[in-house]
N, C-alpha and C positions, 0 to 999 in steps of 0.2 A: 450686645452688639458693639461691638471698634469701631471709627472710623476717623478717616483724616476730614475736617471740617473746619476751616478757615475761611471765612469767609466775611466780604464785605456786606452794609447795608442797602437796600436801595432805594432810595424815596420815591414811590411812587402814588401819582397824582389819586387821590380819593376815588374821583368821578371815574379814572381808567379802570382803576382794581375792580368798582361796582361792576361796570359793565361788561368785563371779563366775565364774572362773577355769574352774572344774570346771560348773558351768552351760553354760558356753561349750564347753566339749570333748564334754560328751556329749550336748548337743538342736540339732541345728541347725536354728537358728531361722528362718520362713519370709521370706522378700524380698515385700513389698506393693507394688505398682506402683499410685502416688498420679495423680490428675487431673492432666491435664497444665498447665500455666503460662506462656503467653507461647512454644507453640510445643515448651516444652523436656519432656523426659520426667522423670520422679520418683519414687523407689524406698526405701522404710523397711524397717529390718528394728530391731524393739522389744525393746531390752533392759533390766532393770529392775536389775541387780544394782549398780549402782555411777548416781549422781544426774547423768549427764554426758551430754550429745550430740557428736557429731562428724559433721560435715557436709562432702560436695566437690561442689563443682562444677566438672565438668569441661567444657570448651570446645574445642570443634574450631577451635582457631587455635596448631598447634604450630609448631614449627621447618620445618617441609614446604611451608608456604606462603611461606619468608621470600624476595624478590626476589634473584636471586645477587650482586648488589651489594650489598645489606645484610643478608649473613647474619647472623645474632641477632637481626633484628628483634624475632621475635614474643618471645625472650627478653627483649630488654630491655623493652618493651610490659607482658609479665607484671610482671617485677620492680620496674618504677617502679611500680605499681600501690599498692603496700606506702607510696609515703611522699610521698601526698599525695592531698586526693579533696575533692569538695562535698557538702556535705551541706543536709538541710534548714536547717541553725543555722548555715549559712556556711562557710565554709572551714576545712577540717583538715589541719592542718603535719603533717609526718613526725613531730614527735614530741607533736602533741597524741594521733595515731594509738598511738604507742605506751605513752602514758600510760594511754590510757582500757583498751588489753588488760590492764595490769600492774591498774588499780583491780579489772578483772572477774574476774583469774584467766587469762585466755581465751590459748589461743595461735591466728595467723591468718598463714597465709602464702602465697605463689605461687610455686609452679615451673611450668618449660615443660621437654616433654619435645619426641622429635621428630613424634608424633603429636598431643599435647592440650596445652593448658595447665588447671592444678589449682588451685583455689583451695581450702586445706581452714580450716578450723572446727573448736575443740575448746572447749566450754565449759560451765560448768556447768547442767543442766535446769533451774534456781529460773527461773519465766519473765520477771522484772525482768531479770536476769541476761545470759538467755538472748535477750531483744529488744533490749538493747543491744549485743549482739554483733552479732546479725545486722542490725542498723541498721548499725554498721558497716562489713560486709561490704558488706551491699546501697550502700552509696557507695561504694567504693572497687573495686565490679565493676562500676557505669553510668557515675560521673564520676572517673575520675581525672583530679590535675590537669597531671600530666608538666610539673612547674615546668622551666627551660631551666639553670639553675643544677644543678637537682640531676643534668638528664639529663651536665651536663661532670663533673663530678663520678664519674657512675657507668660513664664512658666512660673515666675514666681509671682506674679501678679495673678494669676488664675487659684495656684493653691492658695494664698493668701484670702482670694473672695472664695473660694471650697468653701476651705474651715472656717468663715463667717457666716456662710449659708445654711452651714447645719445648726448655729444658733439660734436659727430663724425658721420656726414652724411652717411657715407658708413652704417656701421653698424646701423643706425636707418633706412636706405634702405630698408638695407638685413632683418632684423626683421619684419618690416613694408609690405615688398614683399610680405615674406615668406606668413605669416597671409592673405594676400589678393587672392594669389595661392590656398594654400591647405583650405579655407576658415573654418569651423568646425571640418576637420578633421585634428586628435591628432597632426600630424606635422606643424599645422601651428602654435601651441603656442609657447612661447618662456617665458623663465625667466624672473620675474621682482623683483625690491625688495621688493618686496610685499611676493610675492610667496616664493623665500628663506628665508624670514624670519621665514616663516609658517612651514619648515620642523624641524624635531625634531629627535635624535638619534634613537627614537623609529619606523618614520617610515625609515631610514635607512635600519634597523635590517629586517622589515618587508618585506621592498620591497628586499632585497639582499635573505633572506628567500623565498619568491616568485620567483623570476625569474633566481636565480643564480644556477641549477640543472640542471645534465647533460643531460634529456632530451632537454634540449635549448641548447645546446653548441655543436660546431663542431669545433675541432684542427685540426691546417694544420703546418705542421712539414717540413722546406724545410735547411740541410743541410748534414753536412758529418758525419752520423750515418745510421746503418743498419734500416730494414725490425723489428727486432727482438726489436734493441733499442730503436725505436721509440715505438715501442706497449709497451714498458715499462716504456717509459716518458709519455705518455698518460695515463697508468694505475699509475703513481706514480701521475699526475698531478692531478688526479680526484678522488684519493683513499678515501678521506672525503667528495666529492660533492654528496646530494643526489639526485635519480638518477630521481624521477619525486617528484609533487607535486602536491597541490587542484587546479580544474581547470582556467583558468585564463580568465577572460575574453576576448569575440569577438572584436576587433578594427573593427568600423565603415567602411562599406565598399567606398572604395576610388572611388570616381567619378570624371566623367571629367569636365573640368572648360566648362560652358557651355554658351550658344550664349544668349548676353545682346547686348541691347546697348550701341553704345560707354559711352554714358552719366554716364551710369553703369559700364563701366569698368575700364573709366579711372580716376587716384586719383591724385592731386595735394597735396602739403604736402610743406606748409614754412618753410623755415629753413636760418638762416644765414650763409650763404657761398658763396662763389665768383664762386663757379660755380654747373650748372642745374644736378644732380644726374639722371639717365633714367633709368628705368628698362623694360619689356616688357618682358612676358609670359603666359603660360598657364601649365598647369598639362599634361602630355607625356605618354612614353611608360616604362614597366617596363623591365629591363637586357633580359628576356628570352622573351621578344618577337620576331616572327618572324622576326619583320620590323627593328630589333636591327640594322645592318647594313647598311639597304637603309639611315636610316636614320642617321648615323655616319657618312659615306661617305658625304651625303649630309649636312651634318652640316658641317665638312669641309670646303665645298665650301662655303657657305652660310657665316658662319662666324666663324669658331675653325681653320681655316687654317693662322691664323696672318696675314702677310703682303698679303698672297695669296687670302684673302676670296673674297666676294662678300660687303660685309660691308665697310671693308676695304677699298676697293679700292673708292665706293661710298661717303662715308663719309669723309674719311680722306683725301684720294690722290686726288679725284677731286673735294672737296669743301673745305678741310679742317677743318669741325667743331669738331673734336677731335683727341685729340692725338689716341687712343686707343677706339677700336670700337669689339664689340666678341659676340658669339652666343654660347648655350653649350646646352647639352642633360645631364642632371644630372637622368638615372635609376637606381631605388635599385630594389630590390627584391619585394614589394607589392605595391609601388608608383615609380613617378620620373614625372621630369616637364623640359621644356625647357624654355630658357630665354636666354634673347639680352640684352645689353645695354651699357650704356656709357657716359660719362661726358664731357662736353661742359659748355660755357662760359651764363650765363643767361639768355644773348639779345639774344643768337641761342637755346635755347632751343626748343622752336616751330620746326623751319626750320630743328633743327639734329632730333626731334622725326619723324615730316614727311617724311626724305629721307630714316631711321629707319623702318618706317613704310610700306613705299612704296617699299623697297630693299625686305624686309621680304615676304610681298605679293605677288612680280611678281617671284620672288624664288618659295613659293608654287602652285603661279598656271600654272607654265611653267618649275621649274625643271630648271638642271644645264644643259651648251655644251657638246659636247664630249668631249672637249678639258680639260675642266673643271673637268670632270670625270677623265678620263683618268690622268692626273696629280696630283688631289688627292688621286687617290688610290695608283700612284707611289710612292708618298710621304707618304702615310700610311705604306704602305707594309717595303719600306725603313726603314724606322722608327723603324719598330719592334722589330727586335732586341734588341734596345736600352730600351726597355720595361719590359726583362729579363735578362739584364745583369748581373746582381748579386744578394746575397739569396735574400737580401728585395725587391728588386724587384717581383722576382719570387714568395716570399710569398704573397706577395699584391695580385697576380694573381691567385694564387692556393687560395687563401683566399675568393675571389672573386668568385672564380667557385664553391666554395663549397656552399657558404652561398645563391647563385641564383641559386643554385640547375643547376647548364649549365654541358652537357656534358665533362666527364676527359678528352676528348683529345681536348676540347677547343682553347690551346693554340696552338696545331699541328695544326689544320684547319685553325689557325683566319685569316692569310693572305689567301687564298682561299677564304673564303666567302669575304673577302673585295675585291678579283679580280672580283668574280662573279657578283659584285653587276652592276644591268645594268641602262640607263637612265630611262627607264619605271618602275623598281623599286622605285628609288629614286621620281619621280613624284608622282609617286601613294602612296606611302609611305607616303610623305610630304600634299601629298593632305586628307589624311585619320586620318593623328592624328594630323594636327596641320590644325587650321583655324581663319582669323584674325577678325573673328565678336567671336573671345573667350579667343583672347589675353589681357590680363589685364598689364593695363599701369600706369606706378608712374613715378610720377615726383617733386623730393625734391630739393626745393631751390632757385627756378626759381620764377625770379618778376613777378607778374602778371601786365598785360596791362590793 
């Protein structure tokens, strides 16, 4: 992730942050779903304890649309967006851009993930303050200027960390997984230097022109401003964005990773390192599915609980083949996959993928104890809080409910559905979307016998 971040400190009194703090953990506060703006939808939730707003707008133009010849597109698209834009008062250099955040305090930046790009806002509510940020914003989300200088520049900063990344096992893993999971569809590509080489200002211009219109965009506004102020940060933020465009084409419809044999599933990959890289998965559920919960619960136990899992205790405490052993449920909105894994030393590669393997298996086909349950979900529910303690927090969350379209009182409910979740959920659950004649397995690094 790029972003422009300049910013000052603030000293703020011990006793106000607590009470913020504690504000934040025990009311949760409701989600307003504001007038819509140029197509886009818009959501507040009003917090008064600390003088600051924090704003995203998120835009349906992620890594998923990028053309397979220029993968990173919609990356680098996002990222120049940061250092350079029109404005009413003429043209803004990268770094009058970042002069005027450090004068406001303000930090302002863009990532692209593989579903959205994020543009977020942190600044303080005084409304002088507060409108020249989002003046700001609002140019540098309708006119960037995608200078031709700065895009060679930031092409060679990209190739540069490439071919450092393929030195780096994790990350030729992660690339190499990813591709193997989502197999042709648009998420499994990934940048190469190839591909950034191939993008050009023009289509910058092109694709920021395509996808960046308030019909894709939904801001989620979470600080200490009114009902009235925020429809008016919304209408200043969007005032230049148009409001739809030519239609865009259908993304390939996502299917499930489906039953091969092992021979086909699973990939060996050389590499020189001291120790066996493991991955193992398949493609999942997506945020709003029913089963969202059985199966969070149960990945928990399974292996998201750290020292508590089921992995955990198998692998590391009673064999010892790794430090670090974890299973996770990654849903977005029209995909998401689950995946295990972990690193061991090359001679136990074999024996950590088996016990990997075998943990995962009698997991789905027998489901967690009581005991199991019941103290995951304690530790969920506990936990909570700590989820919404403060605005970015809480915008992650409001961000999240918007963009997977889940019901506004999502956050009031969550701990209830994670109480209700019961043994025969989670079994049935786990039995229905994950199964291990469809897990795909890699393994980088590990000597062959």
């Amino acid at each position: 992730m790029m972003s422009v971040n300049k910013s000052i400190k603030y000293l703020i009194p011990a006793c106000l942050l607590a009470f913020g703090l504690i504000q934040s953990a025990h009311a949760i506060l409701p989600i307003e779903q504001l007038d819509s703006v140029k197509g886009a939808k818009a959501f507040l939730v009003q917090t008064k304890s600390l003088p600051m707003v924090d704003i995203e707008i998120s835009i349906d133009a992620g890594d998923r649309y990028d053309p397979t010849a220029k993968s990173g597109l919609a990356t680098v698209t996002g990222q120049l967006m940061n250092y350079g834009a029109k404005s009413d008062g003429g043209l803004l250099s990268e770094a009058q851009i970042a002069d005027e955040l450090a004068d406001l305090g303000a930090n302002l930046g863009i990532s692209v993930s593989g579903e959205r790009a994020t543009m977020r806002i942190r600044t303080l509510s005084r409304k002088d303050l507060r409108d020249r940020a989002v003046q700001l914003a609002s140019a540098m989300l309708s006119a960037p200027t995608y200078d031709a200088k700065i895009l060679v520049r930031e092409k060679q900063r990209i190739t540069t960390a490439l071919l450092e990344s393929e030195t780096k096992p994790e990350a030729v893993l992660d690339r190499r997984f990813k591709k193997l999971i989502y197999g042709n569809y648009p998420l499994g590509n990934s940048a190469s230097v190839q591909t950034i080489a191939n993008i050009s200002t023009t289509d910058l211009k092109q694709f920021h022109q395509q996808f960046y219109r308030g019909d894709r965009m939904i801001v989620s506004i979470v600080g200490d401003v009114s009902k009235a102020e925020a429809v008016d940060i919304v209408q200043r933020l969007l005032q230049k964005v148009p409001q739809s465009g030519p239609p865009i084409a259908k993304l390939p419809e996502f299917e499930r990773s489906p039953v091969e044999p092992l021979s086909q599933r699973e990939v060996s990959i050389p590499f020189d390192s001291q120790q066996a890289h493991i991955a193992m998965g398949m493609t999942a559920v997506t945020r709003s599915n029913s089963d969202y919960f059985p199966l969070l619960v149960g990945n928990y136990i399974l292996g998201g609980g750290g020292f508590v899992s089921r992995l955990m205790s198998e692998v590391r405490e009673q064999r010892g083949l790794a430090y670090s052993v974890y299973s996770y449920l990654s849903p977005g909105k029209d995909a998401g996959i689950f995946q295990a894994g972990l690193q061991t030393k090359n001679d136990q590669a074999a024996l950590a993928l088996d016990v990997m393997n075998s943990t995962i298996a009698q997991f789905i086909a027998n489901g967690p104890k009581q005991s199991e349950l019941d103290a995951a979900k304690a530790n969920l529910i506990n936990g909570y809080p700590l989820r919404i303690d403060n605005n970015r927090k809480l915008l992650d969350n409001v961000s999240s409910i918007a963009w997977n379209n889940l019901p506004l009182d999502t956050m009031d409910v969550w701990t209830k559905q994670v109480e209700a979740v019961s043994l025969e959920q989670v079994k049935a659950a786990f039995q229905k979307h994950l199964a291990m004649d469809r897990m795909k397995i890699m393994v980088l690094g590990a000597k062959n016998k």
